[in-house]
C-alpha positions in Angstrom: 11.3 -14.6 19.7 8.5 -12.4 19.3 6.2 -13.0 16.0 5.8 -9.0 14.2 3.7 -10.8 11.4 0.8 -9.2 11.1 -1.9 -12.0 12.1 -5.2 -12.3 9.2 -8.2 -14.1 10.2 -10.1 -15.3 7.3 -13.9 -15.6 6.8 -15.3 -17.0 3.5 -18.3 -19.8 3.4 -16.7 -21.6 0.7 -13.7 -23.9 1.8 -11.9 -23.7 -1.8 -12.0 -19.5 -1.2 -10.3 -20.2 2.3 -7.7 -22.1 1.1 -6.9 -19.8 -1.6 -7.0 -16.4 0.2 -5.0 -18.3 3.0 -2.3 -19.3 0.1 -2.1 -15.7 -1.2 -2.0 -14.1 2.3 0.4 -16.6 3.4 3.2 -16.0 0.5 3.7 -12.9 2.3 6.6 -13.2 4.7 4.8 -10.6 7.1 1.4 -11.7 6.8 0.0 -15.3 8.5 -3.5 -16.4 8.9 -4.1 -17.5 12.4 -7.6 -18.9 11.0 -10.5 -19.3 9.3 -14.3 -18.6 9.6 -16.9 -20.4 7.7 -19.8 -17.3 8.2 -20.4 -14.4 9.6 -21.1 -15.7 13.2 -17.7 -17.9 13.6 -16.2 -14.9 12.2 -17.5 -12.9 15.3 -16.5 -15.7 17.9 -12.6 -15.9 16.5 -12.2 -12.0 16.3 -13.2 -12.1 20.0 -11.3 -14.8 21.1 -8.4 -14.5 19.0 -7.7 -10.9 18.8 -6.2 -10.8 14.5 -5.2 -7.3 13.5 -7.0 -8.0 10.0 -10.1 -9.6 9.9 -10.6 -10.6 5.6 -14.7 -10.8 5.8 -16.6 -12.2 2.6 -20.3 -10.4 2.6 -22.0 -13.7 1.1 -22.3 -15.9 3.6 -25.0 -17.9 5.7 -26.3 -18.1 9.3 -24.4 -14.6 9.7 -24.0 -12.3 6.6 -21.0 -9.8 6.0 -22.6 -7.0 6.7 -23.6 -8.2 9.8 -20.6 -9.5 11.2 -19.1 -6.7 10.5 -21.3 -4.5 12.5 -21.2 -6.9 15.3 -17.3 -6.7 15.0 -16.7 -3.2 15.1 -19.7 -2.9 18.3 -17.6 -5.7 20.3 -14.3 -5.9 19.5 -13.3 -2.8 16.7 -9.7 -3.6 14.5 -9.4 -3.3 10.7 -11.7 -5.1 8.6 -11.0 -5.9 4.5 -14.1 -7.0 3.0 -13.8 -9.5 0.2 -16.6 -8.5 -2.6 -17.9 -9.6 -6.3 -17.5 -7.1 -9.1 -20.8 -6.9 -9.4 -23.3 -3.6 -9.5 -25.2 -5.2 -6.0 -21.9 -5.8 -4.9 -20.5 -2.8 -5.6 -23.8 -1.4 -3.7 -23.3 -3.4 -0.2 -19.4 -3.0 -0.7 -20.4 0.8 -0.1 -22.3 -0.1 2.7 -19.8 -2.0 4.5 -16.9 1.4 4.1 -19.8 3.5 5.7 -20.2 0.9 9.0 -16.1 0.6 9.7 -14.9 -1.4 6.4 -11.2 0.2 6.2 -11.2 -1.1 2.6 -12.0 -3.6 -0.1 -10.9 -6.6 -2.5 -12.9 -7.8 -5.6 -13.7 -11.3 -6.5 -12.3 -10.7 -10.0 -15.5 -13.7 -11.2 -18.0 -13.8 -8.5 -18.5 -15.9 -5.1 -16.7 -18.5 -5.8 -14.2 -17.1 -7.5 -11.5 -19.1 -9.7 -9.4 -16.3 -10.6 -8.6 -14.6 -7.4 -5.1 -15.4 -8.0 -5.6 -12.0 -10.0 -6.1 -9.9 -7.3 -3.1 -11.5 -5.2 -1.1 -8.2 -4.5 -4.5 -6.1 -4.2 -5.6 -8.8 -1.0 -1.6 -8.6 0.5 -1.3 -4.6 -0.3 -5.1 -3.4 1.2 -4.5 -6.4 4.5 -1.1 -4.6 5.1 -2.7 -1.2 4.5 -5.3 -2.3 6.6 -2.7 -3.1 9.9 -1.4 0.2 9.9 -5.4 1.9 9.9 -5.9 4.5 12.8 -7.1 2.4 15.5 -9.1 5.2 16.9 -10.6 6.4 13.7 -12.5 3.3 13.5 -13.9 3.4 16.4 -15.3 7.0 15.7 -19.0 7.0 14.9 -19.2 9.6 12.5 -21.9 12.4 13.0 -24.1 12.1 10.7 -24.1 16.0 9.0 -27.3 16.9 6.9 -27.0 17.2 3.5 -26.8 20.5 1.6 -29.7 20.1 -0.9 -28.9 21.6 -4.5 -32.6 23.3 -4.2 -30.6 25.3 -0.7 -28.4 27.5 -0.1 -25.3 27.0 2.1 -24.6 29.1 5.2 -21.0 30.1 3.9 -22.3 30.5 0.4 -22.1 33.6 -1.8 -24.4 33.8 -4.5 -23.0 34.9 -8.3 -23.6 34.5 -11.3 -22.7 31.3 -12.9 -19.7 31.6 -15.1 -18.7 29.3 -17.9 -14.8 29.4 -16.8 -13.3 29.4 -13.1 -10.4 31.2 -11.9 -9.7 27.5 -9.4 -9.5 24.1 -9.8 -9.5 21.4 -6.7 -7.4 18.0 -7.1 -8.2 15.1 -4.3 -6.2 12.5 -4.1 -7.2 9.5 -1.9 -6.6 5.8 -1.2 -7.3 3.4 2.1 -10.2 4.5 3.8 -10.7 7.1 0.9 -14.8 6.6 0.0 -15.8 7.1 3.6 -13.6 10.0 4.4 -14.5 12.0 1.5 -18.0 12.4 2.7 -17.0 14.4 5.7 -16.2 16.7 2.2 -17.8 17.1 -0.5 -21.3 17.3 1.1 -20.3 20.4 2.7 -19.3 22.2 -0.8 -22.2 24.1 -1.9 -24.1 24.3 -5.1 -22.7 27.3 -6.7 -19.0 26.4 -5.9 -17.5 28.3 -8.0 -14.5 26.0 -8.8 -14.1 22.0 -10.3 -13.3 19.5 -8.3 -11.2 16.5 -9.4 -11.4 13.5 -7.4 -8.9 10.4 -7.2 -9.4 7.2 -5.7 -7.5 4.3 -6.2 -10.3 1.7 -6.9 -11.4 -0.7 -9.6 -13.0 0.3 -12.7 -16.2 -1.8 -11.9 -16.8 0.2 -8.5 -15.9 3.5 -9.4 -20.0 4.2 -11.4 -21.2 3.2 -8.6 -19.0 5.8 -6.1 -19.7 8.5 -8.8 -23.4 7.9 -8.4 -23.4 8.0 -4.0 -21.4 11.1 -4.1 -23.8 12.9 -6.7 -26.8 11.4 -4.3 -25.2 12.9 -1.3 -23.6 15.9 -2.5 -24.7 19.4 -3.4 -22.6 19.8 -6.3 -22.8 17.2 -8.8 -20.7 14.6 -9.4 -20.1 12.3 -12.2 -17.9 10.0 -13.4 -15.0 11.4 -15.5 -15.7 10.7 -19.2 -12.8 11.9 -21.9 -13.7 14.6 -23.5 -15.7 16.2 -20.6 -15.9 20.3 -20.3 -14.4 21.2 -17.2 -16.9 23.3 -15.8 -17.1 24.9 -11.9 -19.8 23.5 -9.7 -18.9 19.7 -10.6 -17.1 17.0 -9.5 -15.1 14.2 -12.0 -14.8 11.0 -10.2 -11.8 9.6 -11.9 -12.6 6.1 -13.2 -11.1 3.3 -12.3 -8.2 1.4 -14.1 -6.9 4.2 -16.2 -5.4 8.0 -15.2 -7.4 11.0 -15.5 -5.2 14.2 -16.9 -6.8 17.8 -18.6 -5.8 19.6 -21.3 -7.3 22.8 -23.3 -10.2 22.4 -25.5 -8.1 24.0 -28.1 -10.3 25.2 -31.6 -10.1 28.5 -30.1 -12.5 27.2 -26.8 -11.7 28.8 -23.8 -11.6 26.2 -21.0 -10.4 22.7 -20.9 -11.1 19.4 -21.1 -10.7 15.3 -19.3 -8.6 13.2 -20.9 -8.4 9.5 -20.1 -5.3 7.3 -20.9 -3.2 4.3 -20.1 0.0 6.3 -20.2 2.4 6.0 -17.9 1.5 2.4 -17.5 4.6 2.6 -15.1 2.9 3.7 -12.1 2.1 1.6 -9.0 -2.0 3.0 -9.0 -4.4 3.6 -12.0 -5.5 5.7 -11.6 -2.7 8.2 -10.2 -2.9 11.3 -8.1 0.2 11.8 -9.1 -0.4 12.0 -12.9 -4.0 14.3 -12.3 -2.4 16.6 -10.3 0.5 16.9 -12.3 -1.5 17.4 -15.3 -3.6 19.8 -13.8 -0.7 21.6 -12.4 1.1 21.9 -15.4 -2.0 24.0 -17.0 -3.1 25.8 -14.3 0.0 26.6 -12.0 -1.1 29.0 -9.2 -4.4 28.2 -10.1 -4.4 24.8 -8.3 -5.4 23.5 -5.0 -4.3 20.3 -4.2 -5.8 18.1 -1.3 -4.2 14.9 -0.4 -6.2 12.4 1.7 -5.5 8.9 3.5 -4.0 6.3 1.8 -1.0 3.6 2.1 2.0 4.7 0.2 3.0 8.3 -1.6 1.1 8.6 -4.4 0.3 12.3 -4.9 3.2 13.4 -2.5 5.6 14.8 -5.1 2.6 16.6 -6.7 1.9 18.8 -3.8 5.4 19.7 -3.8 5.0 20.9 -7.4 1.9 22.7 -6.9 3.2 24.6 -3.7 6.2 25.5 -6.3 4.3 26.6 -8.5 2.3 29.1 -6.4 -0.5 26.6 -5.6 -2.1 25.6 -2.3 -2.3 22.6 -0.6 -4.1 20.4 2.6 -2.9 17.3 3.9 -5.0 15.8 5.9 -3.8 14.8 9.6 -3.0 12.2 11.3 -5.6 12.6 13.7 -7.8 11.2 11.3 -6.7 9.5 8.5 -7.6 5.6 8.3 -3.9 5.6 7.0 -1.4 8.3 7.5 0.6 7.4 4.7 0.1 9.6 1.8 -0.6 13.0 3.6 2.6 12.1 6.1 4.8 12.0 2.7 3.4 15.2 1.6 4.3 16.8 4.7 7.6 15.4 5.0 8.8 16.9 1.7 7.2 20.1 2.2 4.2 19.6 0.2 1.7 20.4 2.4 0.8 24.3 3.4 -2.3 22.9 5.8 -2.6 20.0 7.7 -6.2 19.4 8.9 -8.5 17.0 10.4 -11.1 15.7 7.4 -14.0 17.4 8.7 -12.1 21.1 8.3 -11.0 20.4 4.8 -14.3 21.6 3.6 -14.3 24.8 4.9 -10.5 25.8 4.3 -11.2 24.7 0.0 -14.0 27.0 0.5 -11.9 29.5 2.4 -9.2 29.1 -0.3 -11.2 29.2 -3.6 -12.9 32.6 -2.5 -10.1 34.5 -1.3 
């Protein structure tokens, strides 16, 4: 009979972590490890010869690092990578580096290298490995063109000067999971400076990364970006990275203040991500109706799929991405499929169609 588990190699310098991540991987009926690398140049050598569909790749290690490896692996013999990283600031730092050369995605060491409690992140290692199986083959092997930056002190070719405004007439929601950090770059660095609309960004990452993503996309981005904060003034021109472990929502300012404000909360705790895309858009939809533009990026599952729906409903517009190249077609496919999506574009012409749709 033929084996349709999906086959894991593992590559950790510290035997307890191998035995460990091989347990967790392994109480998956679908998933086996078919073995184990002790650093970054065995690592290379049994991706070669044995061909997984996952490669789990710790960054730490000797004779070959992660970073490395990982470079090696995507030059010689490309599949989907999961890196394994501490939840640490330096490791939220190279964990960035390794989504920009191929990583599909990532798992945090909830204590460090050698971590005793990585039990914790069981269903995060099983959920991002599967994930990682069904990546676009061919997307990985893309080496992105590199597109210069729009500098805040220029202006942007499609750009139309006005006068700033203390309100906005629309309101961007992004919504994004697997392969989520990279792909947003062939984005936001095209919006320019005076956009004349917010733009609220989910991913579905842990609290201890997401400073560290607000911070790269401010760097790299025209607009500016920060990470959400409750009790933030919505204001055009900016970017609210939604922070990680708990659901970003809006509501008015109320006292008689035009505009409106970020609200953070742990309700619904029901949900399978926090935070949501779901629960943003939803919010933001319920405020702003017609107003919104939803945008719903790669990822594993359906969050944000029924919220397209709604905003199309309720006069909004909204861009799937396509398969062609998202890392995961899973969250744009289930926005298509139940009519929630009035675009479907490759990433690198969502830019110009939230431009397009803003302004007109």
């Amino acid at each position: 009979m033929p084996n349709d588990k999906i086959r894991v190699l593992i590559a950790d310098d510290s035997a307890l972590m191998r035995r460990e991540i091989k347990r967790i991987i392994e109480s998956d009926p679908d998933l086996e490890v078919i073995a184990a690398a002790r650093n970054g140049q065995d690592a290379l050598e049994k991706t070669i010869e044995l061909q997984p569909d996952v490669v789990a790749l710790d960054i730490n290690m000797p004779v070959m690092d992660g970073l490395t490896a990982l470079q090696r692996i995507m030059m010689q013999a490309p599949r989907p990578v999961v890196m394994i990283s501490s939840l640490t600031q330096e490791g939220a730092r190279i964990t960035y580096e390794a989504l920009e050369l191929g990583a599909v995605d990532f798992v945090g060491k909830p204590d460090g290298t050698i971590s005793l409690n990585i039990h914790k992140v069981a269903h995060d290692i099983i959920y991002k490995i599967k994930a990682a199986a069904r990546s676009n083959r061919s997307r990985l092997r893309l080496r992105r063109q590199k597109l210069p930056l729009v500098s805040r002190k220029e202006s942007f070719a499609v750009s139309r000067r006005r006068t700033p405004k203390s309100d906005f007439d629309k309101i961007v929601v992004i919504g994004q999971s697997t392969g989520g950090p990279n792909t947003i770059m062939d984005i936001l660095p095209l919006i320019p400076e005076d956009f004349e609309a917010p733009i609220l960004l989910v991913q579905h990452m842990p609290g201890t990364f997401t400073p560290s993503f607000a911070q790269r996309l401010d760097k790299n981005c025209a607009i500016r970006v920060k990470e959400a904060q409750s009790g933030d003034i919505i204001k055009p021109g900016w970017g609210y990275l939604a922070p990680g472990d708990i659901h970003m929502t809006i509501a008015p300012r109320g006292m008689g203040n035009p505009g409106f404000i970020i609200r953070l909360s742990k309700t619904p705790s029901d949900t399978l991500h926090m935070p949501s895309v779901d629960v943003t858009m939803m919010s933001v939809v319920k405020y702003l109706g017609n107003q919104t533009i939803g945008v719903l990026l790669t990822g594993m599952g359906d969050d944000g799929a029924d919220a397209m729906v709604h905003i199309r409903r309720a006069g909004g517009r909204t861009i799937a991405e396509s398969e062609e190249t998202a890392v995961v077609f899973g969250m744009p496919r289930e926005a298509i499929a139940r009519g929630g999506a009035e675009f479907v574009l490759p990433s690198y012409s969502i830019a110009e169609k939230i431009i397009e749709l803003v302004r007109s």
